[in-house]
N, C-alpha and C positions, 0 to 999 in steps of 0.2 A: 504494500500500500504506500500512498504518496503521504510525507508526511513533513512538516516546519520543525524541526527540534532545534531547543537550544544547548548547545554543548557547554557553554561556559557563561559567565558574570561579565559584563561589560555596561559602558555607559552610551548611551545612543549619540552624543554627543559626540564621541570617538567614533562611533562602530554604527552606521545607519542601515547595518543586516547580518544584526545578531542571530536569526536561523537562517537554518543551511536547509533546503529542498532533503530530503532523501526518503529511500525507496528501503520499507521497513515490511519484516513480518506481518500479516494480521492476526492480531491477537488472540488467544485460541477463550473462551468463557468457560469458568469453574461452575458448579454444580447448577448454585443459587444466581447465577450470571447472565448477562445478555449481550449475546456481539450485537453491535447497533453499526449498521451503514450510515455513516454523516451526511448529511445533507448541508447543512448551514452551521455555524461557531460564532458569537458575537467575537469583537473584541473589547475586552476590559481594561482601564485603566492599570486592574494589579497587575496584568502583565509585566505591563512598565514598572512597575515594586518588583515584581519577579527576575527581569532581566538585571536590571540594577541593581540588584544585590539588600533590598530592603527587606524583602520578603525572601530567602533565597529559596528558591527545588529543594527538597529531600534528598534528590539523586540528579544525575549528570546523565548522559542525554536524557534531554525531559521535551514533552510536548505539551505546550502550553494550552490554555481553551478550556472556560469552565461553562459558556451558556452553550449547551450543544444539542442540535435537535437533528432525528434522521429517524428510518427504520430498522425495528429487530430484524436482523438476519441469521442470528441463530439463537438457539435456547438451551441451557444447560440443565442436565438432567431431571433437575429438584425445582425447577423455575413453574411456580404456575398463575403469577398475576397476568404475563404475557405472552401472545403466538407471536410468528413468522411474521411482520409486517405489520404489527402497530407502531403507530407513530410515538415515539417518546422524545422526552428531554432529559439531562443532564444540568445539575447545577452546581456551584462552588464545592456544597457541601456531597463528599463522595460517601463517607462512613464514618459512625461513631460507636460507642462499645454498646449502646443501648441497655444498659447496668445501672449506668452510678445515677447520683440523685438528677443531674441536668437533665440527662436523656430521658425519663421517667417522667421529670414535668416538664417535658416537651422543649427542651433548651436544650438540645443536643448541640446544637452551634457552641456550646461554652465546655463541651464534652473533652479531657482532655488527651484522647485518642481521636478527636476529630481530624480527619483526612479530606484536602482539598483538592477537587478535582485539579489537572492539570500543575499542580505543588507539590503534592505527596504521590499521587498517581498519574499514569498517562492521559494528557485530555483530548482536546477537539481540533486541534490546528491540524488533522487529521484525514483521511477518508473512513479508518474503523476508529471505535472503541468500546470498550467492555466496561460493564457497572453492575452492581449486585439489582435486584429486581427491586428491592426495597428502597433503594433512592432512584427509579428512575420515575417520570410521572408521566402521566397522558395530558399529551396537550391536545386543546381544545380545535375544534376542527375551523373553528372561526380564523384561525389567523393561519397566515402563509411558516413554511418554514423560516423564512430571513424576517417575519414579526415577530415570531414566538421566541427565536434564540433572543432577544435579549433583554425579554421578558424576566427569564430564567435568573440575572443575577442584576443585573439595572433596575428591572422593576421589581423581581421581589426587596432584593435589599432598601430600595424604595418603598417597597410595606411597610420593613419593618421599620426604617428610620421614621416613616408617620406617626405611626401606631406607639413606638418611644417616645415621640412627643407629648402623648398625653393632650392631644387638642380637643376641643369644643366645638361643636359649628357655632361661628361667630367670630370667633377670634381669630387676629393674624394671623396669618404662618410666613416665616421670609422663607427663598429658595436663594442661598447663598452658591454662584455656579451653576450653568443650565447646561449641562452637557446630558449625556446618554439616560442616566437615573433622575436627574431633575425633571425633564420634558416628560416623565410617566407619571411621577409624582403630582405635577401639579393637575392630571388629567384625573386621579386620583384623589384628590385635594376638595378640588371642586366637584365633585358627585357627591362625595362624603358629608365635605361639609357646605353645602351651596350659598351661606349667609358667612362666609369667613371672606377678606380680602387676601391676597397673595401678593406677596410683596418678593423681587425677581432682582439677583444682584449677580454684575454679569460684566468681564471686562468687553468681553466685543458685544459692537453696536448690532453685529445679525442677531447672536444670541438674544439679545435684548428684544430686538423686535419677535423673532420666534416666539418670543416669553409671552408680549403683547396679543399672537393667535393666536397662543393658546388657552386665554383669558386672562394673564397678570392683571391686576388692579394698577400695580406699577411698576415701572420697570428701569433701574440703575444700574451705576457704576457700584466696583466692591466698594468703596469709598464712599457714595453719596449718602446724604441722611432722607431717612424716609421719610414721608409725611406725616405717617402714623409708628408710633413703637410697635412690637413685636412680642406676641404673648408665646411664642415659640420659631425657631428655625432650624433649616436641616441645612449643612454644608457638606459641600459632595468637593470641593476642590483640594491637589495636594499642597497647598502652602499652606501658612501660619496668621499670615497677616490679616485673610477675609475671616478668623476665626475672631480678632481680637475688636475687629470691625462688629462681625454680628453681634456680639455681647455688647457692645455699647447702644445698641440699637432697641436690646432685648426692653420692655416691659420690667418692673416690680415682680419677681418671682416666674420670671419666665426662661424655658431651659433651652437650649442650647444641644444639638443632636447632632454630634460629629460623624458621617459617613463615609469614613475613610480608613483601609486596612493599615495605612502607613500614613506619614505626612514628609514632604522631601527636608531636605538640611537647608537649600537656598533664602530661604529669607526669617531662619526661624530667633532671627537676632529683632524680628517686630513681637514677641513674646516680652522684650523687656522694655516696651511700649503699654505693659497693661496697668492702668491705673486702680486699685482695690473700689475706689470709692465710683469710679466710672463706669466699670465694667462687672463686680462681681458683686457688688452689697447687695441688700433690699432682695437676698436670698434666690440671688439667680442661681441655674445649673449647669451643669455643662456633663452632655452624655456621651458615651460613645457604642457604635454598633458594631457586634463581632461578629462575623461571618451575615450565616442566614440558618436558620433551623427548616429540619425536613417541612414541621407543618404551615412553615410561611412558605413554601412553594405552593403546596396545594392550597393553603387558603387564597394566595394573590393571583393564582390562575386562573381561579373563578371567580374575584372579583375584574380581574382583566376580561373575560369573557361578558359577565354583566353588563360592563359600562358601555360599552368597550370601548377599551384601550388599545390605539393604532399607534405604533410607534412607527419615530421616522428611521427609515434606514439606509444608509450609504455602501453598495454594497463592492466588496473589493472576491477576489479570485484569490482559492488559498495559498498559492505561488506570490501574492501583491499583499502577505500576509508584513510583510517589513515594510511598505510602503504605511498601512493601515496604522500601525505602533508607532512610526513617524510624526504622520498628520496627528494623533492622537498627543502624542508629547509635545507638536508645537502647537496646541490646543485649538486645532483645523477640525472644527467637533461640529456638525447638526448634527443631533439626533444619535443615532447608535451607528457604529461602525458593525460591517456584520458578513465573513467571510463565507461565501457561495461554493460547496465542494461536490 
């Protein structure tokens, strides 16, 4: 099978094609397993945490790609949720011990055997790959294969970063960053809560306007001040500085939902830029999101399904898979990036 692996830690900066093309085994599935034919692989921002060395692989040659949707093509012995040729998906979260107390109350994302797809195991930058039956999910016949992949880790992780929130219909929400997981969120946003404003904080002016179709109330710079404070917001970018920003923004007791598995080094000298009495008094919060748990898959696919949620997709060939991680690091972002295999 055709496959993007990455062999080694590098910075894009240096190196603008960190995987190498090669032509690999297909992977044979264990009992409880399913070989799945790829169709479509979002691309993710942790990629770029992945190559970079923030998040690093478990192992050396690794193939990256955690939202992956295609069909079963084959089934292993013990396998009986799925036949020959259902549609499924793949998300970050590949396996956890299903034991200890997280996984029991449904928090298996904090599981500390938690395994990530294309991190700890082979992922989607791929034509095959294999996952136990029990994390794979049926997607909804409503959306295409290159919708649904980046559904799987943009919008779910956009569930859960809402749902941490702790919001109200009525109350603000800011959208610090509109890239691939903001633009679902706010479509999300407003179904949920349809009497909340949404407040859109965005270095480029497309973005911004993007924010505006998709109903911002308003739409800025990271830097500009709102009209109205902020009874909660989600940030999805990797630097330092729009965090130090939405806290000043926040509301009298309003939290703050960090969506990010890492945050880079470059500018994290705006941290000693926070002023106590500006940014954190009057009992604000500041949260963050770890992974995704199995049951925010299946619960945000059927609210995706519900509303529905169309994401936008740009779509690249999994050979233009270094082009995609490119545009993505120099934050050349509508909508989701989403590799066609």
């Amino acid at each position: 099978m055709k496959a993007m692996v990455l062999n080694k830690i590098c910075k894009l900066e240096e190196n603008q094609h960190p995987l190498e093309l090669m032509d690999l085994p297909i992977p044979v599935p264990e009992e409880k397993e399913i070989l799945i034919k790829i169709s479509a692989c979002g691309v993710c921002h942790t990629e770029l945490d992945e190559i970079e060395g923030r998040i690093p692989p478990s192992e050396f040659p690794i193939i990256l790609g955690h939202q992956i949707v295609g069909k079963v093509d084959k089934t292993g012995s013990k396998v009986t949720k799925f036949k020959i040729n259902d549609r499924v998906g793949i998300a970050w979260i590949n396996s956890a011990c299903g034991k200890c107390t997280f996984c029991i109350e449904g928090n298996d994302n904090l599981c500390e055997q938690f395994k990530a797809t294309g991190r700890d195991v082979q992922g989607g930058y791929a034509e095959y790959t294999t996952i136990s039956e029990d994390f794979a999910y049926t997607i909804p016949e409503l959306f295409s294969d290159l919708e649904a992949a980046p559904l799987l880790c943009a919008g779910t992780i956009g569930y859960r970063s809402l749902r941490l929130t702790g919001m109200k219909d009525g109350e603000n929400l800011g959208l610090v960053g509109f890239g691939a997981s903001a633009h679902l969120v706010i479509q999300m946003a407003r179904h949920r809560y349809p009497n909340s404003k949404i407040f859109v904080f965005a270095r480029n002016e497309g973005e911004r306007r993007f924010a505006k179709k998709l109903g911002a109330f308003w739409a800025g710079n990271i830097d500009d001040e709102p009209p109205e404070k902020l009874h909660c917001a989600i940030d999805t970018t990797p630097a330092w500085r729009p965090i130090v920003e939405a806290l000043k923004n926040l509301n009298q007791g309003g939290r703050l939902v960090i969506n990010a598995i890492r945050k880079e080094e470059i500018d994290k000298g705006s941290l000693l830029k926070l002023d106590y009495t500006a940014h954190l008094w009057l009992e604000k919060e500041i949260k963050s999101v770890a992974n995704v748990a199995k049951q925010d898959v299946i619960d945000f696919l059927q609210l995706a399904a519900e509303i529905p949620i169309k994401p936008e997709v740009q779509e690249f060939k999994l050979e233009e898979a270094n082009r995609a991680l490119v545009e993505l690091k120099e934050s050349k972002i509508r909508g989701a990036k989403v590799l066609r295999i």
